[in-house]
C-alpha positions in Angstrom: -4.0 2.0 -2.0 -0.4 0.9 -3.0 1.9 -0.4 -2.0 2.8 2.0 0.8 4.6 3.7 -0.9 6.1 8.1 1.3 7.7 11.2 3.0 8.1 13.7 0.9 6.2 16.5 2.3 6.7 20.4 0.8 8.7 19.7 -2.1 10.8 22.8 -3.4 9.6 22.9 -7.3 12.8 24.8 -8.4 13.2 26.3 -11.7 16.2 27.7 -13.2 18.1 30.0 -10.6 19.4 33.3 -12.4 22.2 35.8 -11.5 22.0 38.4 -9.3 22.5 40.8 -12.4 19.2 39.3 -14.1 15.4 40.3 -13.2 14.4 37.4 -11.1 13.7 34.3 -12.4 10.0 32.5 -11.9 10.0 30.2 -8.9 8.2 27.2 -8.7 6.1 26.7 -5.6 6.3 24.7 -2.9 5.2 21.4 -4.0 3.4 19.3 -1.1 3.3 16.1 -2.8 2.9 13.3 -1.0 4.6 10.4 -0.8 4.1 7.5 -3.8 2.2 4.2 -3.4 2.8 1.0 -4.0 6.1 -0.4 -5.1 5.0 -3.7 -6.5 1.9 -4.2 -8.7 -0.1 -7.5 -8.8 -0.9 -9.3 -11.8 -4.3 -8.5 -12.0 -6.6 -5.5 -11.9 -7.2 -4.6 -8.0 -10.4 -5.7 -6.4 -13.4 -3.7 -6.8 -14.7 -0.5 -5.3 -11.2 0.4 -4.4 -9.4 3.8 -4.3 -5.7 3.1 -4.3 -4.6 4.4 -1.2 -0.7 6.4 -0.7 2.2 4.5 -0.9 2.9 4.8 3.1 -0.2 2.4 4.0 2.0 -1.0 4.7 1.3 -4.6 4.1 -1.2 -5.9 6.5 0.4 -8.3 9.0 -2.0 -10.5 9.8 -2.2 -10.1 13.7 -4.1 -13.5 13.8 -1.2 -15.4 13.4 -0.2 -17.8 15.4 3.2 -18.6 15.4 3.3 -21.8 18.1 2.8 -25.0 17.8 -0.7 -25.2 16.4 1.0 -23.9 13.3 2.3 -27.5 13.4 -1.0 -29.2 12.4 -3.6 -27.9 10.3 -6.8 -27.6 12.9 -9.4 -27.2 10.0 -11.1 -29.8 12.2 -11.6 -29.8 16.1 -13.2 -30.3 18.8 -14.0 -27.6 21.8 -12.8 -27.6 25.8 -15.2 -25.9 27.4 -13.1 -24.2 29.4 -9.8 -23.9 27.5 -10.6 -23.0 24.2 -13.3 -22.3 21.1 -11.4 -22.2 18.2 -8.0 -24.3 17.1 -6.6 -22.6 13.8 -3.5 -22.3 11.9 -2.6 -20.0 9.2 -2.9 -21.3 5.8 0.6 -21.5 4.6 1.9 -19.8 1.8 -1.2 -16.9 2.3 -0.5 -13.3 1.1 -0.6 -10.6 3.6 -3.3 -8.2 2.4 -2.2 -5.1 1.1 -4.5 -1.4 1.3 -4.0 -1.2 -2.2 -6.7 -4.4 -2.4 -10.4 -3.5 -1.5 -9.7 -3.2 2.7 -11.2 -5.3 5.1 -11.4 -4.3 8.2 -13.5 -6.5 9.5 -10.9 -8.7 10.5 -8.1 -6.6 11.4 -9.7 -3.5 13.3 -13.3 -4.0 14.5 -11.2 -6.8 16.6 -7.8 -7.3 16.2 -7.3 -10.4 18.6 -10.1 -12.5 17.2 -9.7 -15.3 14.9 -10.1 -15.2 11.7 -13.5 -16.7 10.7 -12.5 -16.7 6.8 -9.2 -18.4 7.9 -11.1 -21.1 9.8 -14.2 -21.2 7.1 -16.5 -21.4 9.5 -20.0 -21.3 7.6 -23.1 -18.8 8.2 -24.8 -20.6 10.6 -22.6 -19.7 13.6 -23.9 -16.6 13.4 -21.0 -14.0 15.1 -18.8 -16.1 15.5 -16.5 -18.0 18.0 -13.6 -15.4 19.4 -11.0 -15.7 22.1 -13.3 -13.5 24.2 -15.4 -16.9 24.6 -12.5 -18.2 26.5 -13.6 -19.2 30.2 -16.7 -18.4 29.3 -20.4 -20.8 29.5 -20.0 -24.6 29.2 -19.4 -24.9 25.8 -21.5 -28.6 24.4 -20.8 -28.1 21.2 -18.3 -28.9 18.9 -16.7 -27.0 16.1 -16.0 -28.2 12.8 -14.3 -26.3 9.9 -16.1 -28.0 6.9 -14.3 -28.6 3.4 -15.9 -27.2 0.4 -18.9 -29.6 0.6 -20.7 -27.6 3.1 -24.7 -27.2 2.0 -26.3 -24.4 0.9 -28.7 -24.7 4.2 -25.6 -24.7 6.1 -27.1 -21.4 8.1 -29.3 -23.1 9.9 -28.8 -23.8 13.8 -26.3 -26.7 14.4 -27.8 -29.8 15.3 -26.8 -32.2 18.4 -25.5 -35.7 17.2 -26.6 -38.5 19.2 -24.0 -41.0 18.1 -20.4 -41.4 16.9 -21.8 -43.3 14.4 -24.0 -40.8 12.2 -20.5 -38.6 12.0 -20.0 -40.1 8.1 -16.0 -40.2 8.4 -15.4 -41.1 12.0 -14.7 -45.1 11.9 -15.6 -47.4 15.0 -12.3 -49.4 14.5 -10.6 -49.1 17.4 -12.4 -49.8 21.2 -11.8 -46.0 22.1 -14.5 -44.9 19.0 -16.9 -47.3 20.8 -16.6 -46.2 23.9 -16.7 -42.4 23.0 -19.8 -43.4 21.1 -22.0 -44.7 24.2 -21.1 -41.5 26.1 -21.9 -39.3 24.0 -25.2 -41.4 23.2 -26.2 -40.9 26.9 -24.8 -37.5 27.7 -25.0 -35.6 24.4 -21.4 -33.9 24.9 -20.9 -33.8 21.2 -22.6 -31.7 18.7 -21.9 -32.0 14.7 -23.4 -29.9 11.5 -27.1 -31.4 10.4 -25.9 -33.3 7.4 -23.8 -35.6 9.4 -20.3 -34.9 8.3 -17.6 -34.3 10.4 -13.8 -33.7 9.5 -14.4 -33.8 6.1 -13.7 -37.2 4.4 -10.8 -38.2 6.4 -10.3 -40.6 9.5 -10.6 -38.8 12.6 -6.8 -38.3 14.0 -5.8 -39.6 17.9 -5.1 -35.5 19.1 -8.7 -34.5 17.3 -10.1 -37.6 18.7 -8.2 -36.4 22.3 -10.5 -32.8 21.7 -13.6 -34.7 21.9 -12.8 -36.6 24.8 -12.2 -33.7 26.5 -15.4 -31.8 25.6 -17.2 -35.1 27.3 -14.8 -35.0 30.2 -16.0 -31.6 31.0 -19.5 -32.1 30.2 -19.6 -35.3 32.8 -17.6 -33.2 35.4 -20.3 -30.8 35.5 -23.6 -33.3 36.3 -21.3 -34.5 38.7 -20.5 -31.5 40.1 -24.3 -30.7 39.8 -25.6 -33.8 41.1 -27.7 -34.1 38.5 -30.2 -36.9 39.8 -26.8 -39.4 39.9 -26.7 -39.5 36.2 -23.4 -40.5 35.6 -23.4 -44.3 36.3 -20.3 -45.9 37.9 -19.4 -48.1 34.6 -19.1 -44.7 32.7 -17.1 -43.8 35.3 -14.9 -46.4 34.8 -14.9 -46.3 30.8 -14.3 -42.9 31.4 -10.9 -43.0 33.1 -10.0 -46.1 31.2 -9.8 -43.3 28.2 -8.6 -40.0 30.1 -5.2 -42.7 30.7 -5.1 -44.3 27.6 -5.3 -40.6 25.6 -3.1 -38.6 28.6 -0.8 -37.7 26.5 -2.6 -35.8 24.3 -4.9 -34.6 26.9 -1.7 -32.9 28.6 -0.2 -31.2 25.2 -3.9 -30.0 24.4 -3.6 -28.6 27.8 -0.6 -26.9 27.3 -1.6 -25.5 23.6 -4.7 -23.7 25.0 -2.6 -22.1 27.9 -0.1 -21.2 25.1 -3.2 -19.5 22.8 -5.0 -18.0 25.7 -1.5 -15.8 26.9 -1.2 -15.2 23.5 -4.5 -13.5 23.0 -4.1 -11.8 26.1 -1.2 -10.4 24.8 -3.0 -8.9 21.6 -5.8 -7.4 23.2 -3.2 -5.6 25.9 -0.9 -4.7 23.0 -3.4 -3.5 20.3 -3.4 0.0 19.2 -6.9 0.1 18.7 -10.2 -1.3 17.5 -11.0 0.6 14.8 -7.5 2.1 13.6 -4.1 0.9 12.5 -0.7 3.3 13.5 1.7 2.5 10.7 4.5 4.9 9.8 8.3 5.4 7.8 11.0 7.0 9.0 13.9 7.7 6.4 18.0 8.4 7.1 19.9 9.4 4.0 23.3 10.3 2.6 23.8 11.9 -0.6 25.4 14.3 -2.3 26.9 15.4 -5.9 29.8 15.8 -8.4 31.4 19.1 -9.1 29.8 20.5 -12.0 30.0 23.9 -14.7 26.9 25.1 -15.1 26.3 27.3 -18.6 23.4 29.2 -17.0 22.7 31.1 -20.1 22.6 29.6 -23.1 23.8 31.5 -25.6 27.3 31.3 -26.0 28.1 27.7 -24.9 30.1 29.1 -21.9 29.6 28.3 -18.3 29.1 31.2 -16.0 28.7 29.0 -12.9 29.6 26.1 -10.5 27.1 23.6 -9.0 27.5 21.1 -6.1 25.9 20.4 -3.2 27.7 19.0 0.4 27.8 15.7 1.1 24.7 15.5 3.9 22.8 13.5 6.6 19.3 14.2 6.2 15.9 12.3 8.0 12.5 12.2 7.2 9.4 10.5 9.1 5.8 9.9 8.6 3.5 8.6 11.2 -0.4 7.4 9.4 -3.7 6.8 11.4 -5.5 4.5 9.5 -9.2 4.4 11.1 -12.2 2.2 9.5 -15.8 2.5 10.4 -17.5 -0.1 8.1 -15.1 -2.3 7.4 -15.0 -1.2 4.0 -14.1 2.5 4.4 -10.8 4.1 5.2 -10.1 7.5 7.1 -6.3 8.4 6.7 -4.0 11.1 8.7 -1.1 11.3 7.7 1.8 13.6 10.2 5.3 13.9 8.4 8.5 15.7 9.1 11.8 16.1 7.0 15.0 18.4 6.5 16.1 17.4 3.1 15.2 19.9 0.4 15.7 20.4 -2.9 18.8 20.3 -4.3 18.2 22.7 -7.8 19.3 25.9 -6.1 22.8 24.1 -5.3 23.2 22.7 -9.3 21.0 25.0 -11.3 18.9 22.6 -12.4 15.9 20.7 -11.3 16.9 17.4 -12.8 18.8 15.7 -9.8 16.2 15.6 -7.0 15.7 13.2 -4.8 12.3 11.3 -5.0 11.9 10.9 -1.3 13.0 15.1 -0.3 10.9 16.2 3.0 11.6 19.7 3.3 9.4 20.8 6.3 10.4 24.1 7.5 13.8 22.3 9.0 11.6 19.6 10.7 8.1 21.3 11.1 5.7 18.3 11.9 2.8 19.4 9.3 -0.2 17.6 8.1 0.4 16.0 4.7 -2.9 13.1 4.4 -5.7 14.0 5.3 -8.6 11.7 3.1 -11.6 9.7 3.5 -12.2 7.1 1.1 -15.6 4.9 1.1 -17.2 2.3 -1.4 -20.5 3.5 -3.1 -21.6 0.1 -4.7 -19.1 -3.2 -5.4 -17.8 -1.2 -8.5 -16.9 2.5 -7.9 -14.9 3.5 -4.6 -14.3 7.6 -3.8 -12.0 9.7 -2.3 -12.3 13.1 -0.6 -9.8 15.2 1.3 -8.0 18.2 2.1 -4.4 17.1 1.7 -3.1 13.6 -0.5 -5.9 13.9 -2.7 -4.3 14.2 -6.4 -3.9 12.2 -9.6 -0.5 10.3 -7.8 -2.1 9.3 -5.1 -5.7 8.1 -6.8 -4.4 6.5 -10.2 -3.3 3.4 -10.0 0.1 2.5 -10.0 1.8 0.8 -13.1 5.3 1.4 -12.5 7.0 -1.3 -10.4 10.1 1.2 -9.4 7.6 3.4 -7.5 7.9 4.3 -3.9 9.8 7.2 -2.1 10.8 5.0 0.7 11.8 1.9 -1.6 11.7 2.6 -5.0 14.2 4.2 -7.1 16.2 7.2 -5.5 15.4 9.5 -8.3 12.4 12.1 -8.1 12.2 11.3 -12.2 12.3 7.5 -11.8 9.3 7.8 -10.0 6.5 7.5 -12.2 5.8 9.6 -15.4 6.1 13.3 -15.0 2.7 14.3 -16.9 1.0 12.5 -13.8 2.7 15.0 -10.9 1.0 18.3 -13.4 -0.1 20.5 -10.7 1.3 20.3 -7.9 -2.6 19.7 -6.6 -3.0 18.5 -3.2 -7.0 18.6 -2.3 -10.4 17.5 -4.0 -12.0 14.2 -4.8 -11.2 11.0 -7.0 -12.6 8.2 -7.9 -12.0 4.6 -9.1 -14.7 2.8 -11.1 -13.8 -1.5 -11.9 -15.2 -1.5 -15.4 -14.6 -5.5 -15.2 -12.1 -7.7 -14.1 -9.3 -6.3 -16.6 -10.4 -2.8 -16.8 -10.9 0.3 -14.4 -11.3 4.0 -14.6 -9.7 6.6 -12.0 -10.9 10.3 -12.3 -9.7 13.5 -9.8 -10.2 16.8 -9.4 -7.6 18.3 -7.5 -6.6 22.1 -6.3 -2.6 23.1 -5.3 -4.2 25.5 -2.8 -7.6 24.4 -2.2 -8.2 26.7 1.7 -7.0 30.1 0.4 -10.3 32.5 1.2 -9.2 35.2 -0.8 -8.1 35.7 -4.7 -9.0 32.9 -7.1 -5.9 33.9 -9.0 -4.4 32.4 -6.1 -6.2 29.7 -4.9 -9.7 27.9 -3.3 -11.3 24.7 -4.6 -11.6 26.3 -8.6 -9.3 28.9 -8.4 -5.2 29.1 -8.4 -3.7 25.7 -9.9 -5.5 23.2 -10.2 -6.1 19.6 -11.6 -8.6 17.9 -13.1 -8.1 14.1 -15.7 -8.8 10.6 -15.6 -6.4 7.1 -16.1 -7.9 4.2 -17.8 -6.2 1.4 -16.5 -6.0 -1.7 -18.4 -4.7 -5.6 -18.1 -4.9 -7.1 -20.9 -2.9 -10.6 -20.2 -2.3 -11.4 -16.7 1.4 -10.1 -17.3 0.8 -7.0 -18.5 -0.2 -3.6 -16.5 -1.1 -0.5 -18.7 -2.2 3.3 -17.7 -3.8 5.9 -19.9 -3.4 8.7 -18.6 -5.3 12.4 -19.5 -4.5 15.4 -17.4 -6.3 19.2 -17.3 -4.5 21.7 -15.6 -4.9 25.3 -15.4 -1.6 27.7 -14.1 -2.0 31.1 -13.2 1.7 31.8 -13.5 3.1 29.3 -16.6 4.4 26.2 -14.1 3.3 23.5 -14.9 3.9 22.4 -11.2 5.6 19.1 -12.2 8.8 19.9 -10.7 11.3 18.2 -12.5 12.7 18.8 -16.3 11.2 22.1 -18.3 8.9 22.4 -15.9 8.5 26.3 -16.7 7.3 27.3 -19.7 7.8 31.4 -20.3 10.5 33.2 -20.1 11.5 34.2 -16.7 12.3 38.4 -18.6 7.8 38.2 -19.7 5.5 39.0 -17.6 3.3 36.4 -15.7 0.9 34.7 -17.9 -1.9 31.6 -17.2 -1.4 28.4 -19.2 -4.1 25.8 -20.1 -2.5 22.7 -20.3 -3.5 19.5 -21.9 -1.7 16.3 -20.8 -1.7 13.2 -22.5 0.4 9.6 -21.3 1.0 6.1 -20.9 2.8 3.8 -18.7 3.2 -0.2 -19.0 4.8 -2.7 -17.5 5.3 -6.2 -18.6 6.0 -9.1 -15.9 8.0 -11.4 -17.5 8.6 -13.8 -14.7 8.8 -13.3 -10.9 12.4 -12.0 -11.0 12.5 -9.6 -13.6 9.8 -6.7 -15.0 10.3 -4.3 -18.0 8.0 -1.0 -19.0 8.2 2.2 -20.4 6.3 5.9 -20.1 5.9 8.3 -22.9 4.3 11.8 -22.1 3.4 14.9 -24.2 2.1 18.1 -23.2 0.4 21.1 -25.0 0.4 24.5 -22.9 -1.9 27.1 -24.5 -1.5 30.8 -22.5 -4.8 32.8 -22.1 -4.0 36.0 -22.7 -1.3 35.5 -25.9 -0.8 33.6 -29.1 0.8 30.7 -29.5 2.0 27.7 -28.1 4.4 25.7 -26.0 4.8 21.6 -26.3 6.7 19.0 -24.0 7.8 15.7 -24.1 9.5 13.2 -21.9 10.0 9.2 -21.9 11.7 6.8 -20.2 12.2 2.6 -20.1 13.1 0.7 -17.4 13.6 -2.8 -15.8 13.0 -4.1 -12.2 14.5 -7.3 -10.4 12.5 -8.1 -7.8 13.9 -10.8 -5.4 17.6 -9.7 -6.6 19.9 -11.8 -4.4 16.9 -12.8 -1.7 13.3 -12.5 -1.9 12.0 -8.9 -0.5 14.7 -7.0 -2.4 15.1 -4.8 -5.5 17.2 -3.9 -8.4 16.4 -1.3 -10.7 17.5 0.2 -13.9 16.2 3.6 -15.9 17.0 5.2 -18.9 15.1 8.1 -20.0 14.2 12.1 -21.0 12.7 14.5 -18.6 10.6 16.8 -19.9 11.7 18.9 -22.6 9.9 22.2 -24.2 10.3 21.1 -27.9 8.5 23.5 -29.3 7.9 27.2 -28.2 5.6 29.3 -30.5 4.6 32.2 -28.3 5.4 36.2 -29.5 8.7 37.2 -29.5 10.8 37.5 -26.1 8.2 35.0 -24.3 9.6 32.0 -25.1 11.6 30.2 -22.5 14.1 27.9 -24.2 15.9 30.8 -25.8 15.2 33.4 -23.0 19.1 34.7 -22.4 19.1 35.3 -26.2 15.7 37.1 -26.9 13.5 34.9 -26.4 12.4 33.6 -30.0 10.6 31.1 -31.0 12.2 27.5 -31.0 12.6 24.1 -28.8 15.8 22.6 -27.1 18.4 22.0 -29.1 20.1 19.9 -27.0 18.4 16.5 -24.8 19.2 16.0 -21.5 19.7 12.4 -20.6 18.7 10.8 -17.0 20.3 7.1 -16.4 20.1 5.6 -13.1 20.5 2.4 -11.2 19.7 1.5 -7.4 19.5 -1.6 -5.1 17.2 -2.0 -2.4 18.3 -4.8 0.5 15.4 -5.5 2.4 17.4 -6.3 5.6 14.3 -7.5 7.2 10.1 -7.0 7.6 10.8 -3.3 8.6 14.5 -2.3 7.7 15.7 -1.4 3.7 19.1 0.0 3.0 18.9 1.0 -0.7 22.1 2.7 -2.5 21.9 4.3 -5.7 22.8 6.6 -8.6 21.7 8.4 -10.9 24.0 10.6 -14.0 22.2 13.5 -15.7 24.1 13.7 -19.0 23.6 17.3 -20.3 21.6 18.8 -17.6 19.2 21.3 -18.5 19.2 20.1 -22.1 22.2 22.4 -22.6 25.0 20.1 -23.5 27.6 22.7 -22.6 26.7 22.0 -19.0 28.8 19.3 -17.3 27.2 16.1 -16.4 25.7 15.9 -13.1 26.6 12.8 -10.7 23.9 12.2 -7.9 24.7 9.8 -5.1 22.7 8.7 -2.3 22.3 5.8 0.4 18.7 5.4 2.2 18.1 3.7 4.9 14.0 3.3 5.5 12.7 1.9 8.7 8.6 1.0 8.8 6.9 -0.1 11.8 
């Protein structure tokens, strides 16, 4: 679901780097995270029966648009041409485009992309299917079309029901000569038809171009028993009454003409143009520029003096993602997900972990891999799953609370992202779900594996084997304003990674042999909306890493608070400020020469002494529908928690294009 909301494909987990003079160090894996949903949240709890989908899925544009001049006048009310046209509409004004991250609906959108929207329109149960552009040029059309108001009846699905007479429409008024005239036509030649309770246009005065609609539907319906020879039906005075009318309305007969030209090419346009039926082709495609300060790096913390020198090249990197989203129900949702990137990690350039980039796409130098592959379905109106071999995680499934979210245009930091506890893992396939308890309340569960096709050792990897994932996020709203996530997290590691990738993200010391960790994760994250402009929150997350095979312990913590300005100079755009801790091992209980935070000195027992710092503060100008440019930075102040380490300057400028 959510908002997307996306590239970052194969992300290098690195660890602390060691010398050359040192056993080598534990690296972190690969991480192939995917890329974050959703950037905004709504103010309520998301529809029912919904998994939040990744972060790359884009706001629907409504394809049904139509942006000519029947946008002019609100058609909820009209009349059919036989030949030129079933259905005048305009788009409500002010209406949201849908986003994936609501309950999707296909039905609209991909079982036929050029129709018209029957919700749009409200046209009631009783026309069946439907009334599509396809109809166009189609039978003589004798009916007529009416978009009712709010007072349609409850036996509005039965068959529409001819109207012999102007006069049993309730709100069309006989006041002028034309309403007389139109009446004893269509009296005599039924070219009219109207709903069985005798309302038409609501309870308003018919208008002179609706008026003009109905005219034209008799026009055509006379031209044909002409054209029949119907037994001389038509009788010379209705002739004659009948071009009296086609010059007094010719006018409006001419721009009704032209508007149905202008709607048919239009809709010949979509249905040459569109993708397909059943599936959408959305995608992101990221440029960036960043780069870091000089720094001295005390690698090993014993005696306060740095051994080293981080900094990385000012570079041009890209990334790209191109997303099939296919729909078989209407309800369901099939997504593959293609990606390529060349920016990797940066924590082998600054010895430290703590200034990645939250949209890196390190794919083999540009290797086009396959980083979504998920199928997610509704079981009942409450509870929605999700299966699949790659995007399936607790990131991708949870629901999003924190408004600074999204690789391609949220904050610039990996750590701004969302709260650390959630990325435990590293896991990549398995199945979710997402459970609305009621309006305010829903429940997201996963089970996830980092390596979930390796055949071979279950040290390593397979569905329960390797590192794997397993917790749930209770997701709450209790005022309209306010979003909060619980969040609980399982994870087992076979080497003593947590899999995270950013902060302390290792917890034994790199000199001890491996050892498996059982780690218990526990979280929240809110957000408060105080208006439309401005949004503040906070995370807090703590974990407790037991390791099978020894005594002893190792804890974590990490927190963060933050603001957002949406709509920051013009609407579409973002400003963002953070202020927090990555994670931090606080305390280390495990035997002698195990523990990591003192590893260069023994290895003994204790937490950090020192707390690293992340601030950061971005802008994202949202140039237009599909073009951001978003500057930003972030400052590390004692990186690594080692406060004899030189603060760390990140800089970057990201341009993200979505189409």
């Amino acid at each position: 679901m959510s908002n997307i909301g996306l590239l970052v494909v194969g992300l290098l987990a690195t660890g602390q780097t060691p010398p050359a003079t040192l056993p080598e160090q534990l690296k972190q894996k690969p991480e192939n995270r995917l890329l974050e949903t959703n950037a905004t949240q709504t103010n309520s709890i998301v529809p029912v029966a919904e998994i939040t989908p990744p972060e790359f899925i884009l706001q629907e544009q409504n394809i049904n648009n139509i942006p000519d001049e029947f946008t002019k006048h609100k058609y909820k009310n009209i009349l059919l041409d036989r030949y030129k046209i079933n259905v005048i509409a305009a788009q409500p004004e002010g209406e949201k485009q849908q986003k994936f991250t609501n309950q999707p609906d296909f039905s609209q959108h991909l079982e036929n992309p050029s129709a018209i929207s029957r919700e749009d329109l409200k046209i009631p149960p009783s026309l069946g299917a439907g009334i599509s552009p396809h109809d166009v040029k189609s039978q003589v059309n004798q009916q007529v079309v009416k978009i009712t108001e709010e007072n349609i009846s409850s036996d509005s699905n039965n068959q529409m029901s001819k109207v012999t007479s102007v006069s049993q429409l309730d709100d069309v008024q006989p006041q002028d000569w034309a309403f007389g005239a139109l009446q004893s036509l269509v009296e005599r030649y039924g070219c009219i038809a109207g709903y069985p309770n005798s309302t038409f246009l609501g309870n308003r005065v018919i208008n002179r171009y609706e008026f003009t609609a109905g005219l034209a539907a008799c026009l055509e319906k006379i031209n044909e028993l002409i054209a029949n020879n119907t037994n001389n039906t038509v009788t010379e005075e209705d002739l004659i009454l009948l071009q009296r009318l086609e010059t007094e309305f010719q006018a409006q007969l001419q721009e009704l003409q032209e508007r149905v030209a202008n709607l048919e090419a239009q809709t010949e346009e979509l249905q040459t143009n569109q993708f397909s039926p059943t599936t959408k082709l959305v995608g992101q495609a990221i440029f960036s520029l960043q780069g870091t300060n000089s720094t001295d790096v005390d690698l090993f913390p014993r005696d306060g003096k740095p051994e080293r020198q981080g900094k990385t090249n000012l570079n041009f990197t890209n990334s790209a993602q191109l997303t099939l989203a296919t729909s078989f129900s209407g309800k369901d949702l099939l997504l593959t997900s293609l990606a390529s990137g060349n920016l990797n990690s940066s924590a082998p350039y600054v010895y430290t972990n703590m200034g990645r980039l939250g949209f890196e796409a390190d794919t083999n130098n540009n290797d086009l891999v396959i980083n979504e592959l998920s199928y997610r379905f509704p079981v009942s109106d409450q509870i929605g799953f999700v299966v699949g071999t790659a995007g399936v995680n607790p990131v991708n499934t949870f629901r999003g609370i924190n408004p600074l979210e999204g690789a391609g245009e949220g904050a610039i930091s990996l750590f701004a992202q969302r709260n650390p506890i959630l990325a435990i893992g590293n896991s990549t396939g398995g199945v979710g779900f997402d459970w609305q308890i009621s309006d305010r309340i829903s429940l997201q569960g996963i089970y996830s594996a980092e390596i979930p096709s390796f055949p071979n050792d279950t040290n390593l990897g397979g569905i329960f084997g390797g590192r794997y994932t397993t917790g749930a996020q209770l997701t709450l709203a209790p005022t309209d304003n306010i979003d909060v996530g619980i969040h609980y997290l399982f994870s087992h590691s076979p080497d003593g990674l947590l899999g995270n990738g950013i902060g302390d993200a290792q917890l034994i010391s790199p000199f001890a042999p491996s050892t498996a960790f059982n780690t218990h994760a526990v979280g929240a994250t809110a957000t408060w909306r105080i208006n439309p402009n401005l949004q503040l929150g906070a995370w807090g997350g703590w974990t407790h890493s037991d390791p099978v095979n020894l005594s002893g312990s190792v804890e974590t913590t990490n927190w963060a608070v933050f603001a957002a300005f949406p709509n920051l100079g013009r609407p579409g755009n973002l400003g963002g400020i953070l202020f927090g801790q990555p994670p931090k091992i606080t305390s280390s209980t495990l035997p002698e020469g195990y523990n990591f935070p003192n590893f260069s000195d023994g290895g003994t027992a204790g937490g950090r002494e020192d707390t690293s710092v992340h601030a950061e503060i971005f802008y994202r100008a949202q140039l237009n529908n599909n073009i951001a440019l978003t500057p930003g930075v972030f400052i590390i102040f004692n990186p690594d928690h080692n406060a004899a380490n030189d603060p760390l300057i990140v800089g970057a400028l990201r341009a993200t294009f979505r189409f």
